[in-house]
N, C-alpha and C positions, 0 to 999 in steps of 0.2 A: 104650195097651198092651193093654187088655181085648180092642181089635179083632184088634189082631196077633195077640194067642194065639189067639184064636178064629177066627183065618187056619189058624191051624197045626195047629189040629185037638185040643190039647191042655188042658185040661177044670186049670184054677189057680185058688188059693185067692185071695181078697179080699188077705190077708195077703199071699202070696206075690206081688202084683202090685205093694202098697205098698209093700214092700221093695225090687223092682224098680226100680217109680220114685225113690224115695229114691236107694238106687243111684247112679242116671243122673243125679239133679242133683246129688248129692255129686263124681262126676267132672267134670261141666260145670263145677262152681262152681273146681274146682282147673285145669281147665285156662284159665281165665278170671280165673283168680288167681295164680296162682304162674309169673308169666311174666318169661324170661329177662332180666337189666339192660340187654343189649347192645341188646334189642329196643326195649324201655321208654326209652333214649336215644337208637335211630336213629328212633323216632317224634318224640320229645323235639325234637329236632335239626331234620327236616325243617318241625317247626311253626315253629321259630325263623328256616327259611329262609324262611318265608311260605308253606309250603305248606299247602292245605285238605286234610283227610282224610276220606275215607267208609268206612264200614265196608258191602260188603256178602256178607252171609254166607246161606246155606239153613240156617233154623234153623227150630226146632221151638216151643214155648212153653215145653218144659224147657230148653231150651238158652237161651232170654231172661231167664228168671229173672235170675241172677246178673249181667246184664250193668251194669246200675247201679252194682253193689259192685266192679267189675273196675277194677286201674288202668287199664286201655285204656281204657275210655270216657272222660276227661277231656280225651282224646287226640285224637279224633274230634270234627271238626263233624256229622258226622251219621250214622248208623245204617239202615241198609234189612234188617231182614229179612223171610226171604221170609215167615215164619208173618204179620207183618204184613201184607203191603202184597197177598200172594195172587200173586205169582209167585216164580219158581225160576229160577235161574243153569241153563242155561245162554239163556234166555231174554230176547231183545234187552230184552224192554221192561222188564226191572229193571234194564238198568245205564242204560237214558236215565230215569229214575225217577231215581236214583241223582244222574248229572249233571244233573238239572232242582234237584233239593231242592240241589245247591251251587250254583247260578246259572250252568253252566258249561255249555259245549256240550263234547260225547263226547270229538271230535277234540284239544279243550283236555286230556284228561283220561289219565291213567296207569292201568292196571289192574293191581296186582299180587296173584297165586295161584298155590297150587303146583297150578294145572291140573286138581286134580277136577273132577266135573261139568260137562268141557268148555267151563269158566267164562273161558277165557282166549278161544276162539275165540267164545264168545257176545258178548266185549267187543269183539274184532277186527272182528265183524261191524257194532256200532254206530259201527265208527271208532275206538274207542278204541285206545292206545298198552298193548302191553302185554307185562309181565314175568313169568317164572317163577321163585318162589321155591324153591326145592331143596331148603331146609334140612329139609322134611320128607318129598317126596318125589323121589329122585332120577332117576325117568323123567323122558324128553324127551315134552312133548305138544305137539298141534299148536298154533298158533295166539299160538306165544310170537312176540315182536318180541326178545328176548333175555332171557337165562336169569342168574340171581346162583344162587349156592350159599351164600351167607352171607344175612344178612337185611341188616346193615349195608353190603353193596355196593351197596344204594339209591341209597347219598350221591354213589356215584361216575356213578351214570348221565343221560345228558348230554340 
């Protein structure tokens, strides 16, 4: 945060930075916590089907924090983010990072994002199969294999 400011030219208090970041992980930690039942059972559901899950996300070290304490993680066989592993969506080599840590080759593998960071055609690109989720954002981007608007239309895809 001290870089950023000091991007922008703008001269902030110790104080005012710590507050800042507080801030940013107080909203990480709720959007990482307080997440909808509907979501929390079509994850629930898909394990039950025998599916593996990965999480991978462009995340920060504020953004990891809270991942521990989140019901999602229990959800997940495994975890990539980019602060760890030193790459970024839309970049092939973290979703075969991704599909190697499950035992899984790409082609075998689902990608679903609501398509920021061109994350849908970075997966398209390693073969991966992949879906865009809407419920957050309702543009069309490239590189969907097909589009859900609900998050539970998961279960219906074949």
């Amino acid at each position: 945060m001290r870089d950023f400011m000091r991007c922008t030219g703008k001269a902030v208090s110790e104080e005012y930075l710590r507050a800042l970041c507080e801030s940013r992980i107080e909203r990480v930690r709720e959007v990482l916590t307080d997440i909808r039942p509907e979501i929390l059972e079509t994850l629930r559901e898909l394990k039950r089907r025998g599916h593996r899950l990965c999480l991978v996300s462009n995340a920060d070290a504020i953004d990891v924090l809270p991942w521990a304490g989140s019901p999602l993680a229990p959800l997940f066989d495994e975890a990539v983010f980019s602060c760890e592993v030193h790459l970024q969506k839309p970049d092939p080599a973290i979703y075969l990072l991704a599909a190697r840590r499950m035992g899984a080759q790409p082609g075998g593998c689902v990608f679903v994002g609501d398509g920021g960071s061109d994350e849908l055609a970075g997966a398209k690109a390693v073969g991966m199969r992949t879906v865009q989720a809407r419920h957050f954002l309702q543009r069309g981007v490239g590189g969907a294999d097909c589009r859900i608007d609900r998050f539970e239309d998961i279960l219906s895809i074949q």
